[in-house]
N, C-alpha and C positions, 0 to 999 in steps of 0.2 A: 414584567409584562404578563397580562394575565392570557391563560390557554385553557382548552379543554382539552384533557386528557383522553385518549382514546386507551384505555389501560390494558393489560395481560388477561382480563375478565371478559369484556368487551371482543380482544381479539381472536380469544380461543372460541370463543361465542361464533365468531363467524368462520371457524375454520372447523367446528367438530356440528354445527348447527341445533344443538342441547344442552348449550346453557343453562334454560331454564330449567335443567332436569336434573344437573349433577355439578356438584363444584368443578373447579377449573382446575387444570394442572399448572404447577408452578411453570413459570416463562418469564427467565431472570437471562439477560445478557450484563457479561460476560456470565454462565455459566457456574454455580456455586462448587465450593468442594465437597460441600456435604451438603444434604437436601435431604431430609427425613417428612414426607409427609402426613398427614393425619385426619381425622374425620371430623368435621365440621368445621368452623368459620368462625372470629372475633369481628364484632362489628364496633367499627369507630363513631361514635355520637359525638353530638354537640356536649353532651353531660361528661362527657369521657375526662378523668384530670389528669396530666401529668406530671412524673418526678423525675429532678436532675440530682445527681450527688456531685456537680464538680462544675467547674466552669467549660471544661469539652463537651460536658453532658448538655449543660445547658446550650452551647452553639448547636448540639444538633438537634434538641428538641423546636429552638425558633425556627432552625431550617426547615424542621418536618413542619409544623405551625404554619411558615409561610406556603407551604408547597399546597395544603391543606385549602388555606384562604385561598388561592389562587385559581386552583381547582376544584375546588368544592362546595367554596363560599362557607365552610368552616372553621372556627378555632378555638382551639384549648385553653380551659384554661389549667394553672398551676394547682396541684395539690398537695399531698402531704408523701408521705412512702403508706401510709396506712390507707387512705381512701382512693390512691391513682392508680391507673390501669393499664397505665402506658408508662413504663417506666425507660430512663435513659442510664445509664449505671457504667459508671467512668472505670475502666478492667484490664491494669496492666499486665497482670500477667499472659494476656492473650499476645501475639505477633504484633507488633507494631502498625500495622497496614489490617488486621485479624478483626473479623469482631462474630459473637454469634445473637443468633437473631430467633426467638422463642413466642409465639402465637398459640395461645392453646387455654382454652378454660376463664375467656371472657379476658383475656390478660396479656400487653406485648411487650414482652422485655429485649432492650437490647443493650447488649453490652461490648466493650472495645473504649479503644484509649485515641482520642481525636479524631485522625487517619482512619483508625478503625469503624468509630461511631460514624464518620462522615460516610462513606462507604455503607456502613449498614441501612443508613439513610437511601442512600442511592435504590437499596434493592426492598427497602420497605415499600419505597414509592413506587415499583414496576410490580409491585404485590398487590394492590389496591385494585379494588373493583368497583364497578359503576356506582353510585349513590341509590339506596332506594330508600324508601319513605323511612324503614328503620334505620338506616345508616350505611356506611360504606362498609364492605367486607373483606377482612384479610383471610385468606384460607390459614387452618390451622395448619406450622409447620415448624420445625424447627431447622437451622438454616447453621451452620459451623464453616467460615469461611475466612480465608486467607490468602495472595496472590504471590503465583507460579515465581514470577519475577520483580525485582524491587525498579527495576526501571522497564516503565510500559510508555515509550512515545509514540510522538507524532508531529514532525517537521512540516512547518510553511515556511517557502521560500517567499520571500516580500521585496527581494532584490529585482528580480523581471518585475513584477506586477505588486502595486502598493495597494496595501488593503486599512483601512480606518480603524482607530480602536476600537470603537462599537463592536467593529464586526471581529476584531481579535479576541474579544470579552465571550462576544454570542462562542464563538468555537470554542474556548475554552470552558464554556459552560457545558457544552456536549459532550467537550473531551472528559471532565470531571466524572459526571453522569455514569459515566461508560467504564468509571476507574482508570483511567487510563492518567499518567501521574506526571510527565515531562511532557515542555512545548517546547521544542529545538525553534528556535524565532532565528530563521537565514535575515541576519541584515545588511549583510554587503557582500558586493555584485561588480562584474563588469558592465551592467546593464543598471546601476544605480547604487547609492551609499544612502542608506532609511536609519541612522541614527544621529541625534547631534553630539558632536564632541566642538566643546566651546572653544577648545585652542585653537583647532585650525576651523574656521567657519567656510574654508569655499568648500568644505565638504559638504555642505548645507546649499551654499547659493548655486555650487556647480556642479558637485558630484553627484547630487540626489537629483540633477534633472538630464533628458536625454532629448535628442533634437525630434526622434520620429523612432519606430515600433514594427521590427517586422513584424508581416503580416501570418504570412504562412511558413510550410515547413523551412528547413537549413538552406534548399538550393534554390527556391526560385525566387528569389533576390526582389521581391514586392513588397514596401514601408507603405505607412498608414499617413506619412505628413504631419504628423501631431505631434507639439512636444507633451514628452509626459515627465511627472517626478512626484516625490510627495519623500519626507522622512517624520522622523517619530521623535519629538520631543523630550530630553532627559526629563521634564517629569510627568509626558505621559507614558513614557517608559518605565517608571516608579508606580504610576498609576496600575498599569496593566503586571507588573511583576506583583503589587499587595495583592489586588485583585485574583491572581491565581494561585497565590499562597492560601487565601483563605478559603479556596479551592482545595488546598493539599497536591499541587502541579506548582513544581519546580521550572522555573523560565534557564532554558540553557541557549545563551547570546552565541549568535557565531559571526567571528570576524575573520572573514577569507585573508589566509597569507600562506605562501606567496604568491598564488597564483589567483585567477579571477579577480584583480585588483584594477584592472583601467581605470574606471569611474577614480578610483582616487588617484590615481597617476593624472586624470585630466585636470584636477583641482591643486596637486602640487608635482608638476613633470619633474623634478630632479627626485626623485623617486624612482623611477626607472632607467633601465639601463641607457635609452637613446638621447636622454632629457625631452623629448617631445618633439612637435607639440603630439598632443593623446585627446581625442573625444570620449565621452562618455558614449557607450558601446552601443548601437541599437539594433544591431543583427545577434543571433540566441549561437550556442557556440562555444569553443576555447579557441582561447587567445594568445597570441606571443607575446604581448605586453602583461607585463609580470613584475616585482616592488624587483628592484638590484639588490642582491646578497652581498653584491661586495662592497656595496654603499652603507657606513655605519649612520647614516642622515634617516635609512627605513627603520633602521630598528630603534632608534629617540623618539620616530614619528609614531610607530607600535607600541611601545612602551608609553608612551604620552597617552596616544588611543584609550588599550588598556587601561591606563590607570584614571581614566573616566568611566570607564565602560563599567569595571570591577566592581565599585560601590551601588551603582544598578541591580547586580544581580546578586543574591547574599547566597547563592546554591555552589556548590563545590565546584563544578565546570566552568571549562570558555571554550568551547569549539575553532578551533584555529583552521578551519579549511583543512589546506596541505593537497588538495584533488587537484588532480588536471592542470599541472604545471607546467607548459612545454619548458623546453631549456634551449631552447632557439637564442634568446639573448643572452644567456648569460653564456653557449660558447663564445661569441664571439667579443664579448665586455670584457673589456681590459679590466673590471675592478674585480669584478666576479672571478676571472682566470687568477688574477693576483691573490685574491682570498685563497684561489684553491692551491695555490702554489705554495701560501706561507702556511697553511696549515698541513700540506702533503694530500688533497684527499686526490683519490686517484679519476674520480668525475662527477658532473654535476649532477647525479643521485644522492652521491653523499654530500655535494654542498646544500641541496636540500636538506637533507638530515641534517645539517650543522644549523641552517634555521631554523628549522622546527627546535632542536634541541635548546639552541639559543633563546628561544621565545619563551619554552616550556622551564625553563632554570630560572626566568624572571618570574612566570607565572607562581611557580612554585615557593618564592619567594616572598611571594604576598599573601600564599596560604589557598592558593587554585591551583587544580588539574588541567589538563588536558584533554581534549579530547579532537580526534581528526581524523578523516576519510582513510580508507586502507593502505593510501600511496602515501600514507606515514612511515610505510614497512621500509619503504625502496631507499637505500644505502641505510639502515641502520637506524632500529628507534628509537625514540625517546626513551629515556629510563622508565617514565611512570605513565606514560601516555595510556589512553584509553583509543583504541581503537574502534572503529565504524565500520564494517564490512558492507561496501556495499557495492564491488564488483564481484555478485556473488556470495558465497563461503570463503574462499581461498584464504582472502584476508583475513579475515576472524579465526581459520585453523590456523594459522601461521605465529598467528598473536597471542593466541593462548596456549600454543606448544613453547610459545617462549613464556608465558607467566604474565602475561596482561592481556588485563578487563579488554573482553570485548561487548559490543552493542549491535548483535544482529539487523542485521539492515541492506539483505541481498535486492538487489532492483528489479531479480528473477520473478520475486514475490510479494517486495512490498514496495515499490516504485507505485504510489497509486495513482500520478500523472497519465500513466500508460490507458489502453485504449482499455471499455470495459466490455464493448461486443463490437461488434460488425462495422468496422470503420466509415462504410456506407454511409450510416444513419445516425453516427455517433459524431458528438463534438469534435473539432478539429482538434488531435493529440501530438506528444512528442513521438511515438510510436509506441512500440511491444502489442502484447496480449496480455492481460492480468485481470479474467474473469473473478469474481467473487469466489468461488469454489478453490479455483489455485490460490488465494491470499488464505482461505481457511484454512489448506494443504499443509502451510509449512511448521515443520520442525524445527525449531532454534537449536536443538543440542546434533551437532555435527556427527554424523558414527562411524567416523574416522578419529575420533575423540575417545581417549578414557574418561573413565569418572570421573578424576582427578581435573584434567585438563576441562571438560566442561563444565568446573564450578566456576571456570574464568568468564562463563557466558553470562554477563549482568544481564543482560536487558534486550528488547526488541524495540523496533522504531520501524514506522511506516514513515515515507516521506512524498510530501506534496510540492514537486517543483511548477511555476507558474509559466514558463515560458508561451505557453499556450492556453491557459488559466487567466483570463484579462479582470475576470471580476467574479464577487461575492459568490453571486448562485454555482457561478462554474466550480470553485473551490468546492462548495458543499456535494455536486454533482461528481467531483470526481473523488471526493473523501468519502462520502458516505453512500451507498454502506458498506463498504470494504474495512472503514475502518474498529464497525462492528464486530468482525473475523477477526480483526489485527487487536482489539478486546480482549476475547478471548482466547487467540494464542498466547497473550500476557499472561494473563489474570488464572484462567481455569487448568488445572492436572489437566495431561494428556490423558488418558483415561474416563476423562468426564468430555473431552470434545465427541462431538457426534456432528458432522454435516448437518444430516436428513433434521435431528433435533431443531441444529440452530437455524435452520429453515422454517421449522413450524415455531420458534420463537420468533421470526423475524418481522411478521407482521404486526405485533404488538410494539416493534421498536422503531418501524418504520410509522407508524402513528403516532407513534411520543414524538418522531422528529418531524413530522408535519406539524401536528402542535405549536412548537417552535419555531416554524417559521423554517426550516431549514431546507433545500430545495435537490434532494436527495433524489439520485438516480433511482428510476421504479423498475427493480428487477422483472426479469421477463417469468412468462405465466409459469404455472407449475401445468405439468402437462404437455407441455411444446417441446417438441426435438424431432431432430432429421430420421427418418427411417426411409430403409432402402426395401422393398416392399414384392411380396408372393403375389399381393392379389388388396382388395383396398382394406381398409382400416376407419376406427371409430375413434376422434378425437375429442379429449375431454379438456377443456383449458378453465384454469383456476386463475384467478388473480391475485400477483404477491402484495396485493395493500387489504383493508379492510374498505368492504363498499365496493370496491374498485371494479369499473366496468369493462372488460372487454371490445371489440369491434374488430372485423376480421375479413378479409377477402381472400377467395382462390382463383382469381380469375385475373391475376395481374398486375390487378391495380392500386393505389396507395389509399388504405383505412384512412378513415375519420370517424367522428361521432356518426354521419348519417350511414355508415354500413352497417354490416349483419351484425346483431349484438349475439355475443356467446351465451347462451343465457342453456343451452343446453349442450350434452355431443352429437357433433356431428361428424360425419360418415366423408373420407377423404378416398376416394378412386381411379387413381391415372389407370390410363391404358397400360398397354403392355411398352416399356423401351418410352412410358414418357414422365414428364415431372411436372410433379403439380406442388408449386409455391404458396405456402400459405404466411399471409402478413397480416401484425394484428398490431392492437395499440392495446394500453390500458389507461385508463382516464380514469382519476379519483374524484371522491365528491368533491373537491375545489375546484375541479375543472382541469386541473395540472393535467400535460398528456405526457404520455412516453413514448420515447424515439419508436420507430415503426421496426418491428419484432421480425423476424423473417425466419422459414424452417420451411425442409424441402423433403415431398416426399416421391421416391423415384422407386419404380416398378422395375424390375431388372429379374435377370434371370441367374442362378449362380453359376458362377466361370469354372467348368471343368480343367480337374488336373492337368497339367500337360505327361505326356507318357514319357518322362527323362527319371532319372535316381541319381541326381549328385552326390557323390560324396566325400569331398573336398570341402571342410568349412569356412565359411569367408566368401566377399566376395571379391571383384574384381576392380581396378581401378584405372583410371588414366586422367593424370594430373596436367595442368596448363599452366606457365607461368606467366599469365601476361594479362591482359585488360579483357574484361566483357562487358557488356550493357545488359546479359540475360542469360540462364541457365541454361535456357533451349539452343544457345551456340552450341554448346558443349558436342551437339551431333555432328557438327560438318567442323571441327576443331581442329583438325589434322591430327599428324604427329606431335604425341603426347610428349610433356618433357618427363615425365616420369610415368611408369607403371607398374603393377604389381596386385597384390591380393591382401585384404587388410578385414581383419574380425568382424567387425561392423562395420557402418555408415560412418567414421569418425574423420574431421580434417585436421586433427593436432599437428599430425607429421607435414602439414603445410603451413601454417601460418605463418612461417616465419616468415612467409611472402606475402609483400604489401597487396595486389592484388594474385589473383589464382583464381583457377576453375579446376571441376571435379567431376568426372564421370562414375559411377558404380553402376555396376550390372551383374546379376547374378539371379538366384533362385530364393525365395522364401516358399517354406515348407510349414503346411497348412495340419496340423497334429485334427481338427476336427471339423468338420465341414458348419459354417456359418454364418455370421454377418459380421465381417470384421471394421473396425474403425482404426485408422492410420491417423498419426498426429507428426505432425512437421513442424519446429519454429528454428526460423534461420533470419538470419543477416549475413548475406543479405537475399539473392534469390535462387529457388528452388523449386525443381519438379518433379512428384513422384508418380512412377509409371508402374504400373500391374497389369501383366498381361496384354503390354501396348495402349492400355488404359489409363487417360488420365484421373489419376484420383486426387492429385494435391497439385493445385496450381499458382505456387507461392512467389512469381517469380517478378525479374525487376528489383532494382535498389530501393530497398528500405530500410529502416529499424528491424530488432528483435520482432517478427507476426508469426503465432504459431495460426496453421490452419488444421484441419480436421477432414478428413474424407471417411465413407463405406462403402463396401464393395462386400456383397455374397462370392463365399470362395468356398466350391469342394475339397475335401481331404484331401490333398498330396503336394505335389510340387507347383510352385507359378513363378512365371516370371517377374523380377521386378529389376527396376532401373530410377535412383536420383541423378539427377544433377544438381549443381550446384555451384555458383560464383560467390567472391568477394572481390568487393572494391575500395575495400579497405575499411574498416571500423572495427566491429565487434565482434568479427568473428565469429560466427557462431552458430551450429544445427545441431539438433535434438532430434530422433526421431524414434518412435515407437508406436508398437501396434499392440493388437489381442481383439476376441473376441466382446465385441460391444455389451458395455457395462460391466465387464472384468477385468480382472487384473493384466497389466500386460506383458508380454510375451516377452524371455530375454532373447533378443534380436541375435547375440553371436549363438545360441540355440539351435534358431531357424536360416541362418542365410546360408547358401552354399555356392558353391561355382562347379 
């Protein structure tokens, strides 16, 4: 498809506004390892010839050729090694994945071995600049690069929500692009089976379809009436695996076992523990219906599965599930009990382990690995399994203190389902918080790890689950551009990450995926953020696309095109004790708008010390063992079932109860007087109190939602007070503070009682 490039030339252009005066600074995502600049520019002509020494060399010179045609309406032709300018040069001894990239003295060399060259390609093309009458411009540089990781993913689930090959192809084109080397393709589901296996076909006429589609979140029990289904062809699955080989992205299949299996228990119920009958799932979820471990009739029908599925994918892995298993059926299945009786295991943890290990002794047998979510761990692993961490770390430290590959993939950080700003305005999600800045955050090498133990760390994977994802645009809205960040945690040394950087590259990539057609959430302005305010202020707001226009109100109301365009700063002034809301959109030249932007600025006065000197570290606590609908019970809760005084804000010492409440109340001590920012993310809800002031008002059952509060505080002591309930799920609060825009504050430091 042909596009126009909006390139790295072009974007720096509108973000430093002198272009025409000075070359452009390189703005490569993911981020090179070595970037040596230099003075002046090779321009690419029509006259320009090129040489291949190999048949790698020459796949990527027609690559760059076609990229050329497409955008610039030019092409090379072939020349000799003595008259061409643009040389392609096949270079094993560089890394496999390695290639270096040389501009300088009218002449572009690049060299690397397939993977390598392919990849050098990737970053020739984000080097390119506008066309002028003399030609296109590459800045003179030389470029020496290699990636962090040998597995850089990125998972669609296609079990909730079926998506077309086209649109698998278009992803896999971006993902390429972007270096990024593994598609995790989820194809079976309790809510749908998206592959065909010709033995058993009611996988096809019954498992792949579902009667109706909840609507919204887990509890409010609203379907859409619609059947849906769709699955993927054995050779359009052929199709799309060549297609991303000649990408250099490995297709890794996942077939949930033993849990998340209904859909195929509805197509053949002696499969499961109850024989049936079983629907195919349409509420989002785990389930109690799960394949029977003690039925040797699952593992012929997995084995069968498998040994269709195997010759599809020619990459080392098969992802087996192994997550979110309840064991509801199999205590009470006589076959499963019997299994567990004649082999001794002591319960149904390790009868999952006996499957997984089962599955993975055959796999292994054909010449595949394994790979499966971290609730691989629970009763004992497989021998050679690859692990997936994705409740968290925990799993991935546990797996590589025993000696297996793990594949980072905490849902803290790279869930990119989760919400990306202000749930208000933003698509209806499965829940969290995972702004763009936290996905650029994270570290893969654990430092609860040695050296040794985190060379077990292969790889990172971001993942895209659909339960709330219905179609194409939403996928692209909620993968990119986080999956930009998730790039470059791959790909670039820690050492070459820089946020602020890959911010001012981001506008050059967010144009390349316009181009494309891809319909990429538009990060909010540069410029915008909450301040808590002496007296008024002058705001200057920037737009994160190229072109991209502003429109802005303080008066309440909801932006469009016909409001104030930001075209300069203006001056933002509440009174004294009031807030003044400012919402803004940004609209690209397509016309494309983005969710409406919101930032609050509140005039306050800062809260003097109280005249106490605790000094007792920790604070206080009073535990509830029983049900709430909402933190704020915690005050009129009565008699605590438990109490006492604990270092921090932490609930470990509760969890082992299905539901609980939590009071803390104590002193936070203020080392310098400022404008501090408070972060809270819990599941499920929570309130934080400063000085009888609410600053964080997280509360009510939800997912993982961190919020954010400011409050100016004088030096010394203040009061502060969480609450906090669960009602069972996740478990889970985080809380930290410090002075706004530093580093934060270690909290058992500052509390005291």
């Amino acid at each position: 498809m042909k596009k126009t490039l909006l390139s790295a030339f072009t974007a720096l252009a509108f973000l430093t506004g002198s272009a025409q005066k000075k070359l452009p600074s390189i703005s490569i995502i993911p981020e090179p390892q070595s970037v040596q600049q230099m003075d002046g520019q090779v321009l690419i002509t029509p006259r320009m010839k090129y040489f291949t020494n190999s048949e790698g060399a020459e796949n990527a010179a027609k690559l760059f050729n076609t990229f050329l045609e497409a955008n610039y309406n030019m092409s090379l032709e072939k020349g000799t090694m003595q008259n061409s300018t643009l040389i392609f040069s096949d270079d094993e001894v560089l890394p496999a994945e390695g290639y270096q990239l040389t501009a300088t003295r009218n002449k572009i060399v690049l060299q690397g071995h397939e993977a390598g060259l392919f990849y050098g390609v990737q970053t020739l093309q984000q080097l390119l600049g506008t066309r002028t009458t003399l030609g296109v411009p590459v800045r003179a540089v030389t470029i020496k690069d290699a990636p962090r990781f040998a597995y850089r993913g990125l998972m669609l689930d296609v079990g909730r929500h079926f998506f077309p090959v086209a649109y698998i192809k278009q992803y896999i084109d971006v993902m390429a692009h972007y270096k990024l080397n593994r598609f995790h393709w989820h194809l079976t589901e309790d809510q749908g089976w998206r592959i065909e296996i010709k033995k058993y076909p009611r996988l096809q006429s019954v498992a792949s379809k579902r009667k109706e589609t909840m609507m919204g979140p887990y509890r409010d029990g609203k379907y859409d009436g619609k059947p849906y289904g769709g699955f993927y062809t054995q050779e359009e699955v052929k199709d799309v695996v060549k297609y991303a080989a000649e990408r250099f992205i490995t297709v890794v299949p996942e077939i949930e076992m033993p849990g998340h299996a209904q859909a195929a228990l509805a197509a053949y119920p002696n499969l499961g523990c109850t024989g049936g009958p079983y629907e195919v799932v349409t509420k989002w979820g785990v389930h109690k219906e799960v394949f029977c471990a003690g039925n040797d009739s699952v593992f012929t029908f997995l084995e069968d599965v498998l040994n269709e599925v195997m010759p599809l994918f020619p990459g080392q892995y098969v992802h087996i599930g192994g997550d979110e298993c309840p064991k509801d059926r199999w205590k009470t299945c006589p076959k499963c009990q019997a299994r567990m009786k004649a082999l001794g295991l002591k319960d149904e943890h390790e009868l999952q382990s006996y499957f997984i290990q089962r599955m993975e002794k055959y796999l292994n047998g054909k010449g595949k690995k394994i790979i499966g979510w971290d609730e691989i761990l629970e009763g004992g692993l497989a021998p050679d399994a690859t692990v997936m961490s994705w409740r968290g770390e925990a799993g991935g430290i546990a797996a590589a203190k025993q000696k297996h590959d793990v594949i980072m993939t905490p849902n803290t950080y790279l869930y990119l389902d989760y919400h990306q700003g202000n749930p208000a305005t933003e698509p209806l999600a499965i829940g969290g918080y995972l702004p763009l800045e936290k996905v650029y955050s994270y570290e893969p090498y654990p430092a609860s790890l040695s050296a040794e133990e985190q060379k077990y760390i292969k790889g990172v994977q971001g993942n895209v689950w659909t339960e709330y994802i219905p179609d194409q645009k939403s996928v692209d809205y909620f993968t990119y551009p986080r999956a930009l960040a998730l790039a470059e945690i791959t790909w670039s040394p820690t050492a070459k990450k820089n946020y602020a950087a890959f911010l001012a590259k981001l506008p050059a990539a967010l144009a390349d995926l316009d181009s494309r057609g891809v319909n990429f959430r538009i990060p909010e302005a540069k410029g915008a953020e909450n301040m808590v305010l002496s007296a008024g202020t002058t705001v200057s707001l920037q737009p994160s696309v190229p072109n991209g226009k502003i429109y802005y109100t303080i008066d309440g109301t909801q932006p469009s095109a016909s409001s104030t365009p930001s075209l300069k700063p203006f001056n933002v002034s509440p009174a004294p004790n009031q807030t003044i809301t400012l919402k803004y959109i940004i609209v690209m030249p397509s016309g494309r708008s983005s969710a409406v932007y919101t930032n609050t600025y509140v005039r306050k006065s800062y809260k003097n010390a109280l005249g106490v000197n605790p000094v007792n570290k920790g604070v206080q606590f009073s535990a509830y063992y029983r049900a709430f609908t909402q933190a704020k019970q915690t005050a009129n809760a009565g008699k605590a079932d438990t109490s006492g005084v604990q270092p921090d804000f932490s609930i470990r010492p509760f969890i082992h109860k299905t539901e609980f409440a939590v009071n803390f109340e104590g002193y936070i001590k203020v080392e310098e007087t400022g404008l501090y920012e408070f972060k809270v993310n819990s599941d499920d809800g929570s309130v934080l109190t400063v000085d009888n002031e609410v600053i964080i008002d997280n509360d009510g059952e939800h997912a993982p939602t961190e919020l954010t509060g400011m409050i100016p505080l004088m030096k010394g002591f203040h009061k502060v007070r969480l609450q906090y309930f669960d009602a069972g799920g996740d478990q889970q609060l985080q809380v930290s503070f410090g002075l706004k825009g530093k580093q934060s504050i270690n909290l058992r430091n500052a509390l005291f009682h």
